[in-house]
C-alpha positions as CSV (number, residue, x, y, z in Angstrom):
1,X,0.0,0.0,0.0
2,X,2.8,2.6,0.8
3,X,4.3,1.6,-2.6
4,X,1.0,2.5,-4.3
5,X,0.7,5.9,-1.5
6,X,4.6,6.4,-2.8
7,X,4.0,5.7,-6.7
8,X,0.7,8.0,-6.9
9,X,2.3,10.9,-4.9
10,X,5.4,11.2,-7.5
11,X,2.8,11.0,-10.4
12,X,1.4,13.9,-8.7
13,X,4.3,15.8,-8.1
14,X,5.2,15.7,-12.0
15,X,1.8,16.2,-12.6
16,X,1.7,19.6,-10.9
17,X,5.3,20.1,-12.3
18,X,4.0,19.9,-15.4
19,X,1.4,22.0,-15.1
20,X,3.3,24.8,-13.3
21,X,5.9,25.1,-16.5
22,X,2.6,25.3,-18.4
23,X,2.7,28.6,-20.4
24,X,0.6,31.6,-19.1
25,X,-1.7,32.9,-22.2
26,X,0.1,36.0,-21.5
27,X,3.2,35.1,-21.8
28,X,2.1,33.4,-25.0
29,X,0.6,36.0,-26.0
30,X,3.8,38.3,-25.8
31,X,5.7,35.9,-27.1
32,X,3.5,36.0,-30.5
33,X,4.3,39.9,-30.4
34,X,7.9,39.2,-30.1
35,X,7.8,36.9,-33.2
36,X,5.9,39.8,-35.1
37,X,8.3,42.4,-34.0
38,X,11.3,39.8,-35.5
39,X,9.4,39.0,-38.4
40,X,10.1,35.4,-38.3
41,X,7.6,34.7,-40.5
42,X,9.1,36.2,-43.0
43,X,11.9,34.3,-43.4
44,X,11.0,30.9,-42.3
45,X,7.3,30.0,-44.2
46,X,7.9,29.4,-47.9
47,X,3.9,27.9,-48.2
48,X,1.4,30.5,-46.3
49,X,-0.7,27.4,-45.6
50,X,2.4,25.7,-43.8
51,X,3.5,29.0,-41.5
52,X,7.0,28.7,-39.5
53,X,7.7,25.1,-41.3
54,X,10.3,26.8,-43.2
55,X,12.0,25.5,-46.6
56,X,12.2,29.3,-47.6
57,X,15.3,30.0,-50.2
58,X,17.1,33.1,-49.2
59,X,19.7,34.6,-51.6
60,X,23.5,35.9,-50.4
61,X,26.5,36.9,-51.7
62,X,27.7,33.5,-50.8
63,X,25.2,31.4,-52.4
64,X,21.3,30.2,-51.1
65,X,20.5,28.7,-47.9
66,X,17.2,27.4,-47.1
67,X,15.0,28.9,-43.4
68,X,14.9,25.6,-41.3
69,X,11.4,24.9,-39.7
70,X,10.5,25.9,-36.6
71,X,7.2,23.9,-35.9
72,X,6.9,21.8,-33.2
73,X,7.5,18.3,-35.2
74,X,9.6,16.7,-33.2
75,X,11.8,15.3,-35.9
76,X,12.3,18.0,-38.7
77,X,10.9,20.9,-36.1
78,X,12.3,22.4,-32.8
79,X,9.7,20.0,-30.7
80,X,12.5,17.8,-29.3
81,X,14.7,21.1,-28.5
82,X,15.5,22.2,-24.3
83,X,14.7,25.7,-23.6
84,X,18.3,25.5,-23.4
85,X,18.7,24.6,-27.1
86,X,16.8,27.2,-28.3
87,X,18.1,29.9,-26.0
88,X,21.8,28.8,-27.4
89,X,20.5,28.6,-30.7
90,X,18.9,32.2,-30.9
91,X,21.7,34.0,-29.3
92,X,24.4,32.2,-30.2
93,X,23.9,30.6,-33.4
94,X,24.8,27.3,-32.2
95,X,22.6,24.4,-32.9
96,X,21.4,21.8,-30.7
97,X,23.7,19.3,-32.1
98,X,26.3,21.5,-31.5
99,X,27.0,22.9,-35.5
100,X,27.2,26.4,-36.3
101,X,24.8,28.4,-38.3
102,X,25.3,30.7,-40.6
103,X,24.7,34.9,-39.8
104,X,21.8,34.8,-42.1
105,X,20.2,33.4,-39.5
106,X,20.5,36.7,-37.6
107,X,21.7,35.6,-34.4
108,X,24.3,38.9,-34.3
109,X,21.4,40.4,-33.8
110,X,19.4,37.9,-31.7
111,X,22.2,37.8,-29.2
112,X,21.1,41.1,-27.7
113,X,17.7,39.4,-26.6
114,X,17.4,38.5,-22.8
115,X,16.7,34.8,-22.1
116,X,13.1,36.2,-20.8
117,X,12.4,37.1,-24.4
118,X,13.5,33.9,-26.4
119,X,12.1,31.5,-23.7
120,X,8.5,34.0,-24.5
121,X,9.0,33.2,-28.2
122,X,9.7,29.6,-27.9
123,X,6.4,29.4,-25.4
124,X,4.7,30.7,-28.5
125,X,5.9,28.2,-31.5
126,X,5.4,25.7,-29.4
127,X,1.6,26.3,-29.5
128,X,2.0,26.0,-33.8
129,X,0.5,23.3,-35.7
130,X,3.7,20.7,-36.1
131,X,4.2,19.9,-39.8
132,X,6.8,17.4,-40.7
133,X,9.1,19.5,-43.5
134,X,12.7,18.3,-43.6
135,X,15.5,21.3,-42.9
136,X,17.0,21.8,-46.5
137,X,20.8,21.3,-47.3
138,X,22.3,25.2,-47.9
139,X,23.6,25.4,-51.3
140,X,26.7,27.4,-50.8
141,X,29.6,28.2,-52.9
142,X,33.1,26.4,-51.9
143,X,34.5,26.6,-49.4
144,X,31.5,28.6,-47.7
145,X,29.7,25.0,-47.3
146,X,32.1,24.0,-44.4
147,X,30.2,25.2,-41.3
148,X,33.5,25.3,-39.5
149,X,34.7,28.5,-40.8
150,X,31.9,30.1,-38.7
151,X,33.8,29.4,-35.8
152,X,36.7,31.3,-37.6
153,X,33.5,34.1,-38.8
154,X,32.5,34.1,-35.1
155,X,35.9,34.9,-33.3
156,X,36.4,37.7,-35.7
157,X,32.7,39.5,-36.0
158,X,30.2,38.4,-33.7
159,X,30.0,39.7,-30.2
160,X,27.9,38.7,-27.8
161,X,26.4,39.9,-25.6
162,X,23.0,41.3,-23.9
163,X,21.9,45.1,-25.2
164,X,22.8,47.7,-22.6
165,X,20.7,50.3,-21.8
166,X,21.6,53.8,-21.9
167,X,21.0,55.5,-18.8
168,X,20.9,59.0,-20.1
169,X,18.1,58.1,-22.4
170,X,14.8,58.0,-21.7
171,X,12.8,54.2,-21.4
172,X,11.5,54.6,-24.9
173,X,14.8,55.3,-26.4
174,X,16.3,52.3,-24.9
175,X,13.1,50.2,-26.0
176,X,13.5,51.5,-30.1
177,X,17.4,50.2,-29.7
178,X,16.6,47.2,-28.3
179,X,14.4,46.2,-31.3
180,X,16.1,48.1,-33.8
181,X,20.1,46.7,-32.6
182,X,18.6,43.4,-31.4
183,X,14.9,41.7,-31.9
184,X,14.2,43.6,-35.3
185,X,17.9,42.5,-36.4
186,X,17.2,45.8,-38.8
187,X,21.0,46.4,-39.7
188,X,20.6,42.9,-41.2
189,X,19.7,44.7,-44.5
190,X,20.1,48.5,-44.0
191,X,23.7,48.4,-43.0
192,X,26.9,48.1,-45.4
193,X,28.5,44.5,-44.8
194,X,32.3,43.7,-45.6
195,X,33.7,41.2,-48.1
196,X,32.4,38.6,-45.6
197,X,29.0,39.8,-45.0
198,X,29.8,41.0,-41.6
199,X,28.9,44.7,-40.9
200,X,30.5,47.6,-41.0
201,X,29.6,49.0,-37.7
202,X,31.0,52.4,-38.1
203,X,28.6,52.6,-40.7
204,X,25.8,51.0,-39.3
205,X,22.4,52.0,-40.8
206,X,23.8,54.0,-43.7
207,X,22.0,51.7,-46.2
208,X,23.0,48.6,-48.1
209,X,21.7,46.9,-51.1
210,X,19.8,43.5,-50.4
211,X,18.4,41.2,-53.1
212,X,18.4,43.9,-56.2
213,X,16.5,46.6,-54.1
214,X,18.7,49.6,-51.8
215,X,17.6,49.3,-48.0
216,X,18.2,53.5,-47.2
217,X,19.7,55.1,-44.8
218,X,18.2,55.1,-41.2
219,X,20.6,57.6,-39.8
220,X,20.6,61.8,-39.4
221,X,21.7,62.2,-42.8
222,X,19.9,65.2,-44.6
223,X,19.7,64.1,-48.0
224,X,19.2,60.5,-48.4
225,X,18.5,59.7,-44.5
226,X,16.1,60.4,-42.0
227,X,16.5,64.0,-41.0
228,X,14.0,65.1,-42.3
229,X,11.7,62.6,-41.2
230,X,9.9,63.5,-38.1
231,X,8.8,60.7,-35.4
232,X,5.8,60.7,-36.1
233,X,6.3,60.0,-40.0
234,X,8.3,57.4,-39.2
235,X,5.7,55.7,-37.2
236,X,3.0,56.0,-39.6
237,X,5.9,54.7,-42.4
238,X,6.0,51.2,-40.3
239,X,2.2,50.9,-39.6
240,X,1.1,51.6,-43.1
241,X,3.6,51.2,-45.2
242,X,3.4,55.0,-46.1
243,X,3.4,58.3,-45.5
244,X,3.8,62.1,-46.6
245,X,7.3,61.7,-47.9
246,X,7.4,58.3,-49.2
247,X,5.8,54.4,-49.7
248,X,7.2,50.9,-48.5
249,X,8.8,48.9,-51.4
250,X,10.1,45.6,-52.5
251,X,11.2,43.8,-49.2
252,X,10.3,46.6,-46.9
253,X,6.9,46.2,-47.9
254,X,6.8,42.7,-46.3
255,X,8.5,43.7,-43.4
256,X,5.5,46.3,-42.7
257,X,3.0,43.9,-43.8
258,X,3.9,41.0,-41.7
259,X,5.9,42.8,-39.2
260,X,5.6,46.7,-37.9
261,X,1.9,47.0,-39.1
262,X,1.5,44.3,-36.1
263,X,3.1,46.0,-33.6
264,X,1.9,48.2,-30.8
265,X,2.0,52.0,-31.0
266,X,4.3,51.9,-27.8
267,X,7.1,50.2,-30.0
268,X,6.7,51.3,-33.1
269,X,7.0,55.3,-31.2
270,X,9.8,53.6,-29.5
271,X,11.7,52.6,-32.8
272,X,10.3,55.8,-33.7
273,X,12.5,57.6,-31.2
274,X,15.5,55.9,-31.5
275,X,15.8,56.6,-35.6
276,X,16.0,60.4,-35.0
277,X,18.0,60.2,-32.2
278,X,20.7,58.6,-34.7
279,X,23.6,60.8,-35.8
280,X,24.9,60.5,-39.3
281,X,27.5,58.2,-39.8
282,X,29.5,58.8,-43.0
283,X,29.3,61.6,-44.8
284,X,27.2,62.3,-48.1
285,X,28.5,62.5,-51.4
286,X,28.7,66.0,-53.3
287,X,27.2,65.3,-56.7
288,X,27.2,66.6,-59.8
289,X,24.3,67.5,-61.7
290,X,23.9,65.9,-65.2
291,X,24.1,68.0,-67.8
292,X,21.1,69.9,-69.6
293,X,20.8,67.3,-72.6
294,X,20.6,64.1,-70.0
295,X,17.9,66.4,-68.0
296,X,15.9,67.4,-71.0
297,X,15.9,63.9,-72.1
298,X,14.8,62.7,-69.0
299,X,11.9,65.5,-68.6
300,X,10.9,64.0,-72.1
301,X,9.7,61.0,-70.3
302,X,8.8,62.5,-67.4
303,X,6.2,64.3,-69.2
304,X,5.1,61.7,-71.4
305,X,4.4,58.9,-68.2
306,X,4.7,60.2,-65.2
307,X,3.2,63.9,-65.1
308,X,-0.1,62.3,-64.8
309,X,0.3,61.2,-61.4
310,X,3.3,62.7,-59.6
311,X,2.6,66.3,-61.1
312,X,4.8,69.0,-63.1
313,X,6.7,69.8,-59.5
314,X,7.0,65.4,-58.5
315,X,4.3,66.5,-55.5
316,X,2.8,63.5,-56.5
317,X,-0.6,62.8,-54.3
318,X,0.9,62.3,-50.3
319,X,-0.2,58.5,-49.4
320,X,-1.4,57.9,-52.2
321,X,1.3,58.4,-55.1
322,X,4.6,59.1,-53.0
323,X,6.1,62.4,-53.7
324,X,9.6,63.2,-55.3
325,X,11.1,66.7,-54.0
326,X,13.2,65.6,-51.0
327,X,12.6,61.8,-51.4
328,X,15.6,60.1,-49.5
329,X,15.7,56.7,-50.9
330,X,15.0,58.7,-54.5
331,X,18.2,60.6,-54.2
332,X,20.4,57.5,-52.3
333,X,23.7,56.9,-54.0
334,X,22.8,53.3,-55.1
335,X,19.9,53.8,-57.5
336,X,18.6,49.8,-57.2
337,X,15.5,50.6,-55.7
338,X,14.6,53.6,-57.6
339,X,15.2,51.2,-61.0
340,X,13.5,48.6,-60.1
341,X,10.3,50.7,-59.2
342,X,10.8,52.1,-62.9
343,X,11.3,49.0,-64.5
344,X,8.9,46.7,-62.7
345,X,6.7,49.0,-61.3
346,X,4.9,49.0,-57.5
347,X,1.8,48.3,-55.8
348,X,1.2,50.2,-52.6
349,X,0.8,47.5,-49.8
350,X,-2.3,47.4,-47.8
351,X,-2.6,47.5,-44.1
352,X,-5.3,48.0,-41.6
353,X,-4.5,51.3,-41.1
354,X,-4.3,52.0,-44.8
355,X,-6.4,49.5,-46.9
356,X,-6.1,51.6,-49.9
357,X,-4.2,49.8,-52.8
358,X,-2.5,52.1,-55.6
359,X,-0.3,51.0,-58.5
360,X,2.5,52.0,-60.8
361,X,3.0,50.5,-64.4
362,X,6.5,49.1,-65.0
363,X,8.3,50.7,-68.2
364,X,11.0,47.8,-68.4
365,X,9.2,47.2,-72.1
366,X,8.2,50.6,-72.7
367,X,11.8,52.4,-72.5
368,X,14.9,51.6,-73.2
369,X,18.0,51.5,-71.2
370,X,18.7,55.4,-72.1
371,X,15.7,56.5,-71.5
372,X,14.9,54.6,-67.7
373,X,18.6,56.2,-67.0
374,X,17.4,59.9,-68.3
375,X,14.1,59.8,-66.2
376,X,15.6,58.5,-63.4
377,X,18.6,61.3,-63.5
378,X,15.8,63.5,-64.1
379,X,13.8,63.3,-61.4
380,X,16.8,62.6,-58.9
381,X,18.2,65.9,-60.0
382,X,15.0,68.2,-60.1
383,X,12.8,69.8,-57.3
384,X,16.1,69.9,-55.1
385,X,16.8,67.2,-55.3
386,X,20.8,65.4,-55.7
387,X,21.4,62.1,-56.9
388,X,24.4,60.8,-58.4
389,X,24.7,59.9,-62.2
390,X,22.4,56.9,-63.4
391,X,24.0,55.4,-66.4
392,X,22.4,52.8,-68.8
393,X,24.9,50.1,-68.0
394,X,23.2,50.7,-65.0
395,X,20.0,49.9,-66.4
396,X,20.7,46.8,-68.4
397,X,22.4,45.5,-65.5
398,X,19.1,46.0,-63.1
399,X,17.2,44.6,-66.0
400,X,19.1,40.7,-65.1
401,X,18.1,40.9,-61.7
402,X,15.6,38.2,-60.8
């Protein structure tokens, strides 16, 4: 009988052990908010009907690799994985089985997360439907295959370590650099990376040039950054998609769509914050106007396709077609973003806040090479505007981009 007394007591004990590590629904809850604010999603569903399950290709300078699942199967998924596995893996980098993965996988980032936070997200994907989708094989170029020259990649550019509030600032300020620097992993793609796609931090946030399209500037700088931005345009840029001075784009549209339009007002004003406290960390280039032939040509164009909706002076229609004079990412040294607008054409994203869809034609058939570089030095070299030298080499070679 005492056996039975002994046996039934420890079933108990694990019972109510088990049901005290049981997840709140608030921290559950937050932790769904913390996946938002890192757009996970983005990254690792390559079928919207499978979400999280992975199998997504993502393009680098070094070759493809392919977003491993992070669904609760407990074979090809995280379900098997300690809260200690995934807290290593997050802000580390380091898998379970003790591999390295590669900084595409943002964990440079990550790293600056508390354990509080990861522990929040894992209590959320473990509430995901488990779908069984096997972690794809990267498809690297040699010798970037070999996972152990991250070790070498690690010893030389990551450094971890928590992100440390700045006393001086106010609460808010240290919230926006908390998800900028860390959770939002937002240098990932606006700032410039060396030969071996580490960053360049004494330039971080200047811009950098991700997948054919130019992430901008997110520092002070006048012309092609964010001082002219207020807080409050940056905060209605990340829950639309838009604003007065300028429209979401090409991967930063589906950063706002499945990421900043989802997040509260409290961060999105602390991000907000942050931004325009930044200083400007290089200096902008003096350019050169193009000559009076190249800008007649250009206002040729202009007049002939895009007068109709922009206007004679570019003030376009605010929020609905983005204006030109004083357009940052219009007048940024790398031109990528602005061509592939021209050539492809845009559709304004939707988002609660702003369900109103508009659209752009793409010219790629209409115009030639010439004549895409002529409007585009055209209207990066009018209203006020300065914007280096488009050429059509320039063109052609935007035209090859996938």
């Amino acid at each position: 009988m005492r056996t039975i007394l002994a046996v039934i007591a420890l079933c108990s004990a694990v019972a109510g052990a088990a049901l005290a590590a049981e997840p709140s629904p608030e921290l559950i809850a937050y932790g769904k908010a913390l996946v938002e604010a890192g757009d996970c999603a983005g990254c690792h569903t390559a079928d919207p009907a499978k979400p999280f399950a992975g199998g997504k290709r993502i393009d680098t300078p070094f070759g493809a690799i392919f977003a491993p699942n992070l669904t609760p199967d407990r074979d090809t998924g995280i379900g098997a994985w300690t809260d200690a596995d995934f807290t290593r893996a997050v802000r580390t980098g380091i898998a379970p089985d003790g591999s390295n993965y590669y900084p595409a996988f943002p964990y440079p980032y990550f790293t600056k997360m508390t354990k509080d936070d990861t522990l929040a997200i894992r209590a959320y994907l473990a509430t995901l439907t488990p779908v069984a989708n096997r972690n794809k094989p990267p498809e690297l170029r040699w010798p970037f295959g070999y996972r152990g020259l991250m070790r070498l990649w690690n010893a030389m550019y990551f450094k971890p370590g928590l992100f440390e509030p700045d006393q001086s600032k106010s609460a808010a300020w240290n919230r926006g650099g908390y998800l900028v620097t860390g959770l939002g992993h937002c240098g990932a793609c606006h700032t410039p990376k060396n030969y071996f796609g580490a960053d360049r931090d004494a330039q971080a946030l200047s811009g950098n040039e991700v997948g054919g399209w130019f992430a901008p500037r997110l520092d002070g700088a006048v012309r092609t950054g964010l001082k002219s931005w207020s807080e409050a345009d940056i905060a209605e840029y990340l829950q639309s998609g838009r604003n007065a001075k300028s429209h979401a784009g090409g991967p930063m549209a589906e950063v706002v769509v499945n990421s900043t339009a989802k997040m509260s007002d409290a961060d999105v004003r602390a991000i907000a914050i942050y931004l325009k406290g930044l200083p400007s960390t290089r200096r902008e280039t003096i350019v050169t106007p193009p000559d009076d032939a190249e800008m007649k040509a250009g206002q040729v164009v202009y007049a002939k396709l895009c007068i109709a909706c922009h206007e004679a002076d570019g003030s376009g229609a605010p929020r609905i077609y983005p204006p030109l004079p004083g357009n940052a990412l219009l007048q940024s040294n790398n031109p990528s973003s602005t061509l592939r607008i021209i050539l492809d054409g845009a559709h304004t994203v939707t988002t609660p806040r702003a369900p109103n869809t508009g659209e752009m034609p793409g010219y790629a058939k209409q115009l030639s090479d010439d004549e895409i570089a002529a409007v585009t030095n055209y209207i990066r070299n009018s209203w006020g505007n300065a914007g280096l030298l488009v050429t059509p080499a320039q063109v052609a070679r935007a035209r090859k981009e996938p």
